[in-house]
Structure formats: structure tokens, C-alpha cells
N, C-alpha and C positions, 0 to 999 in steps of 0.2 A: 442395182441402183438403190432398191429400198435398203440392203443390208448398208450400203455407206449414208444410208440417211439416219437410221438410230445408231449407227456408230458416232455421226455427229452430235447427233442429241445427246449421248450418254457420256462423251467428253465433255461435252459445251455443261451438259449439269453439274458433272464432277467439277467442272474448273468454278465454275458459281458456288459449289458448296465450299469449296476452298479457300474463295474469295473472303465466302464469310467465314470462316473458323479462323482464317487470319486473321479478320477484324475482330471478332471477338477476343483471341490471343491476346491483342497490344489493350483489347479494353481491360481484361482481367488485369495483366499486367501491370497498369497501371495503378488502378483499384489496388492491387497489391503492394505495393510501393508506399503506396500513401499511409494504410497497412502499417506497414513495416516501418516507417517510421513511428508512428503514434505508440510501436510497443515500445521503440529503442527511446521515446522519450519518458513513459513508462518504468522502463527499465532503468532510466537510471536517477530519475527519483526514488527510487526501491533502495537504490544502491546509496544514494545522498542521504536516505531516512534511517538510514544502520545506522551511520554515524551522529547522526543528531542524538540517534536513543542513546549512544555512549554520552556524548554531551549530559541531555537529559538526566540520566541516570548522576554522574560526576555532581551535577550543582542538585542535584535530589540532596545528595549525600551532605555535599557542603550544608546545605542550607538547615538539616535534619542538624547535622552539629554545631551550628552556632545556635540553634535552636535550643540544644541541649546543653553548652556551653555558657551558652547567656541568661537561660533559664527562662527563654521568651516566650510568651502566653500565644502574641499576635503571629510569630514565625508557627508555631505548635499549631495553631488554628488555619491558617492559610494550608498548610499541607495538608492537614484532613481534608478541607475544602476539598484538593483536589485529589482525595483518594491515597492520601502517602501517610501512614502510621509509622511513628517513631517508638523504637524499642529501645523503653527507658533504661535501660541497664548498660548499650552498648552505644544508644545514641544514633542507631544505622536506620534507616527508612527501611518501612515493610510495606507494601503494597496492601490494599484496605482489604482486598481477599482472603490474604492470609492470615486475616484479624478476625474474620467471621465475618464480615461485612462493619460493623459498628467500632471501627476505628473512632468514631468520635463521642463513644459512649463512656460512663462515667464505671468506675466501678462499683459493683451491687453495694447497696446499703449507704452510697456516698451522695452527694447530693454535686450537680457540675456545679 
């Protein structure tokens, strides 16, 4: 009689831990879900921001050659602003890094 009384116990526990590893299951689950969207929306801003840089980059270029084409002081000044150096020779935007940082500097000896 005792041996069928911890056999009930030790079922009726296991079935209680079960209980709850279920409920936690559908709670993680969940949690995960919601998850997993916030990366797919994430991701595909990631994917939207590729093509913007191409944009980006195309009216860079534009704007560095009318720049150089119209011989514009104000166009020439706005791109440094933002970091974009114009290589006077070919008219192509360079990125201010690859300038040494003073993209907006004068050359030695000149006065802007």
C-alpha cells in the first residue's frame, strides 16, 4: 500500500513538472516570435540601406560634377560640410578620410 502511495506521488509530481515546462514552452515561444520579427524588420532595413548608399553615392557624384562643371563655390562648400572632397582633376568625390581628414583645407601657403 505504501509502495502505490509514492508511486502516486512521483507521477502526480512528474505530471505538475510537465505542466509547467509546457507553460513555459508556449511562454518562451512566444517571446521568441515577437523576437523574430523585430530582427526580420531589422533585416530588412539593412537590406533598404544598400540601396539608398547606391543612390547616395550616384547624386554624391552628380552633385561633385556640377560642382566642378559650373565651377560652384556654394555646391564645393555644402559637400565638405558633409565630409565629401572633390578631386579637382577628375571632378569624382572622395570621401574626407581619404583627404587626411581636411578636406576643407586650403593649400599651404594660400590663404581660403
Amino acid at each position: 500500500m505504501q509502495a502505490q502511495a509514492w508511486g502516486y506521488r512521483i507521477v502526480l509530481a512528474l505530471s505538475g513538472i510537465t505542466l509547467v515546462l509546457v507553460v513555459v514552452y508556449l511562454v518562451v515561444t512566444e517571446q521568441n516570435r515577437s523576437v523574430q520579427a523585430e530582427v526580420n524588420q531589422r533585416q530588412q532595413f539593412i537590406n533598404q540601406s544598400v540601396g539608398f548608399s547606391r543612390v547616395n553615392d550616384a547624386l554624391a557624384r552628380a552633385v561633385a560634377a556640377v560642382a566642378v562643371n559650373a565651377n560652384d563655390a556654394k555646391l564645393r562648400d555644402l559637400l565638405t560640410s558633409n565630409g565629401i572632397a572633390i578631386n579637382p582633376k577628375t571632378g569624382a568625390p572622395m570621401p574626407a578620410a581619404a583627404t587626411g581628414g581636411n578636406a576643407g583645407a586650403a593649400p599651404a601657403g594660400k590663404a581660403p
